[in-house]
C-alpha positions in Angstrom: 2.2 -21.8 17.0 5.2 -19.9 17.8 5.8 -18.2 20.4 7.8 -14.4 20.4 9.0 -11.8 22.6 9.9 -8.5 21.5 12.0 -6.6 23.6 13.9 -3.4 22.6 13.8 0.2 24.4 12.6 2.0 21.1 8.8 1.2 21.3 8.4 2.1 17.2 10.2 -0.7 16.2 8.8 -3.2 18.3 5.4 -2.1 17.2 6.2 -2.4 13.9 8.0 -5.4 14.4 4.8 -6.8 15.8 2.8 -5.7 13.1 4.8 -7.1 11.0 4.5 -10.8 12.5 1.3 -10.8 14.0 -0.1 -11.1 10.5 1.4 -14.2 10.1 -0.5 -17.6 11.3 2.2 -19.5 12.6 3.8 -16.8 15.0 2.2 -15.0 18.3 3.6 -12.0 20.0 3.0 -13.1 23.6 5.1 -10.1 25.4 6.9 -7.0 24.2 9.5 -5.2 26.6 11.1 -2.0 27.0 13.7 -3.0 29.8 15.7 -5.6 31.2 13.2 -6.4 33.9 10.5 -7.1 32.1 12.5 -9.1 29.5 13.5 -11.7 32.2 9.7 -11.6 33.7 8.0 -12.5 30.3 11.0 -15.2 29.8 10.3 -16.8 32.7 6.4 -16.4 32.3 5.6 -17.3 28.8 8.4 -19.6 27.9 8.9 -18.2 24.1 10.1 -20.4 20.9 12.4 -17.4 20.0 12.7 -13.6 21.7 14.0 -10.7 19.6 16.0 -8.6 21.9 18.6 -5.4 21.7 22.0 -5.1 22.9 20.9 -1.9 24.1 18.4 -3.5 26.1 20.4 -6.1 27.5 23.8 -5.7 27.0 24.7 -9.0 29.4 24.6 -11.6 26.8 25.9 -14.7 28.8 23.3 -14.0 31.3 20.4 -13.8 28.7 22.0 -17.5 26.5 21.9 -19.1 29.9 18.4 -18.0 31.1 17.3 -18.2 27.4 19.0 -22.0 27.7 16.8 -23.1 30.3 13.6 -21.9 28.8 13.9 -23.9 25.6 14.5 -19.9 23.9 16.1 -19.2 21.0 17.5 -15.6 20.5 17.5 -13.5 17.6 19.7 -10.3 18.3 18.7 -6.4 17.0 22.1 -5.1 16.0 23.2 -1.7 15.4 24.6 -1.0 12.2 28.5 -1.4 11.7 28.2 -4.4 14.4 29.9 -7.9 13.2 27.3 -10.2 13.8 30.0 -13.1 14.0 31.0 -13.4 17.5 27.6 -12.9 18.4 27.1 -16.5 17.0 29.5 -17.7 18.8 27.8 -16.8 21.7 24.7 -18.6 21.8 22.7 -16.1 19.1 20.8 -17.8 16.5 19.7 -14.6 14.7 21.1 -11.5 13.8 19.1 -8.6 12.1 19.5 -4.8 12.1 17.2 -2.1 12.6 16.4 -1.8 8.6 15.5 -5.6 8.5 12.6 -5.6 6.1 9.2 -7.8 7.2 10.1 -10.4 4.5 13.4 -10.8 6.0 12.5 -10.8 9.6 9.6 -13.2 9.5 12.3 -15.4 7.8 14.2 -15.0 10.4 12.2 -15.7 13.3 11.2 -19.0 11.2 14.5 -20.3 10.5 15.7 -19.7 14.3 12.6 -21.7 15.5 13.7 -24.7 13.4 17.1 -24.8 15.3 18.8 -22.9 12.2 21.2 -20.0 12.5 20.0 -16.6 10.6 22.0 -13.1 9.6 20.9 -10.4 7.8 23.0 -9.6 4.7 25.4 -7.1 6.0 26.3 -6.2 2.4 23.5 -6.2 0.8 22.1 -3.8 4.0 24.8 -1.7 3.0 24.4 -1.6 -0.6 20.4 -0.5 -0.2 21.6 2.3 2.1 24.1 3.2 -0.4 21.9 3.5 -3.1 18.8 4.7 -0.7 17.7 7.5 -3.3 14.6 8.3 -1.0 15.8 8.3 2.2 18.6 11.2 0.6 15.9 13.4 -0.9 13.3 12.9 2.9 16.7 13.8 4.1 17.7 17.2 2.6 14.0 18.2 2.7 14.1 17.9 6.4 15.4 21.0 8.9 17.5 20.4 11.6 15.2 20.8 13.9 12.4 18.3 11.9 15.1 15.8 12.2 15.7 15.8 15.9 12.1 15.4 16.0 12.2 13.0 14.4 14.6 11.1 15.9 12.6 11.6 19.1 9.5 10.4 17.4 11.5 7.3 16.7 12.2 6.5 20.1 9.0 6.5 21.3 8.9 10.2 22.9 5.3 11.7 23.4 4.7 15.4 21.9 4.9 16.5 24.9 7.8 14.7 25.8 9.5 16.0 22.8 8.3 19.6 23.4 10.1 19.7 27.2 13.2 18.1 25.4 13.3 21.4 22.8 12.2 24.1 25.0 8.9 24.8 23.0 5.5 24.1 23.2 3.0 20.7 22.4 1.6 22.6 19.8 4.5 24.0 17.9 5.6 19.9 18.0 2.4 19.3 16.4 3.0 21.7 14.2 6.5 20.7 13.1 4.7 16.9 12.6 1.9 18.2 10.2 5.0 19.4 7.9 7.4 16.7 8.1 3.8 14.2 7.4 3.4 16.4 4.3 7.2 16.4 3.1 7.4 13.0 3.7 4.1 11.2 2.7 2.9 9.6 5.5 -0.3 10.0 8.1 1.1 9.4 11.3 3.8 9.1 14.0 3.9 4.9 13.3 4.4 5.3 9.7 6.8 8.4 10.3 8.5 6.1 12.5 8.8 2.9 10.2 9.9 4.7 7.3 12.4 6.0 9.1 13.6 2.8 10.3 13.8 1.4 7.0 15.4 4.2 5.3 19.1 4.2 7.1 20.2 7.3 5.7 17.4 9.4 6.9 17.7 7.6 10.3 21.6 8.1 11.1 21.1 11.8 10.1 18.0 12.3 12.8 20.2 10.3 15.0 23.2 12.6 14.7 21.2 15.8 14.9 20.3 14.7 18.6 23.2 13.9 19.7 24.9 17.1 18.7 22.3 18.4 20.4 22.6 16.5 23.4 24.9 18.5 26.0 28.2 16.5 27.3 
């Protein structure tokens, strides 16, 4: 049985990263964490064969290889797109995936990592499937500003309420707002909103960017 972590601060993709591999005989989520401090506790504590972790979770990567080290750990890194997964390598990273990874590709992954092997998603072929990501376009341009930036908050784990406070409007207006972006874009709830967001990179950097124009400096 292996053994995984999941840590990353945007709690939709590490639940559906967990979904994805807790299907799977041979691997066992044994911790997921949404900070540094409880990434270090569950290393310590559960010993994992490999732990899936963010730069934007951890960003001190020579302290995570060493810890990692002792523990018998391997490390597959969540990159953001544009990153070059080389030097990460180099580093003491045994995996490299990005936020669109699909489940195919990130169980294969985790298995290669645990056998000692190094694993990167295809950057081009990632890029390519954005490119060409006719669905994601159309969710896209359906969308209002405003249904994007909920989206993007939806994304990174923000309750409705949590989302209302952030626009200056009420819970049930953000309920509201949900029920239509569901309908426009096919799905039944916040989880599926969420992964097919993920997995659709166009839609995705365009909720992204419609919160942080938002965002005062």
């Amino acid at each position: 049985m292996l053994k995984i972590i999941l840590a990353d601060n945007q709690a939709i993709f590490r639940t559906g990263a967990a979904k994805v591999l807790a299907v799977e005989d041979d691997l066992r989520i044994v911790a997921q964490a949404e900070n540094a401090e409880k990434l270090m506790m569950a290393l310590e504590k559960f010993h994992a064969t490999v732990l899936i972790f963010s730069t934007e979770i951890y960003p001190n990567l020579q302290q995570i290889v060493e810890t990692s080290r002792k523990f018998k750990t391997r490390l597959v890194l969540i990159a953001e797109t544009g990153q070059d997964s080389r030097h990460y390598l180099a580093s003491g990273i045994s995996g490299v995936i990005y936020r669109n990874v699909s489940g195919e590709s990130l169980v294969q992954c985790v298995r290669k990592v645990a056998k000692g092997e190094t694993w990167i998603q295809d950057t081009q072929e990632s890029k390519e499937t954005a490119e060409n990501d006719l669905v994601g376009a159309r969710v896209r341009d359906r969308l209002t500003a405003k249904e994007l930036k909920i989206v993007a908050l939806i994304v990174q784990g923000y309750k409705n309420k949590e989302i209302a406070t952030q626009l200056g409007t009420t819970e049930q207006v953000i309920k509201n707002y949900l029920r239509n972006v569901y309908d426009k874009i096919g799905v039944s709830d916040r989880l599926e909103l969420a992964l097919f967001t993920i997995h659709h990179r166009i839609l995705a950097e365009a909720a992204a960017t419609s919160v942080a124009a938002a965002t005062p400096r």
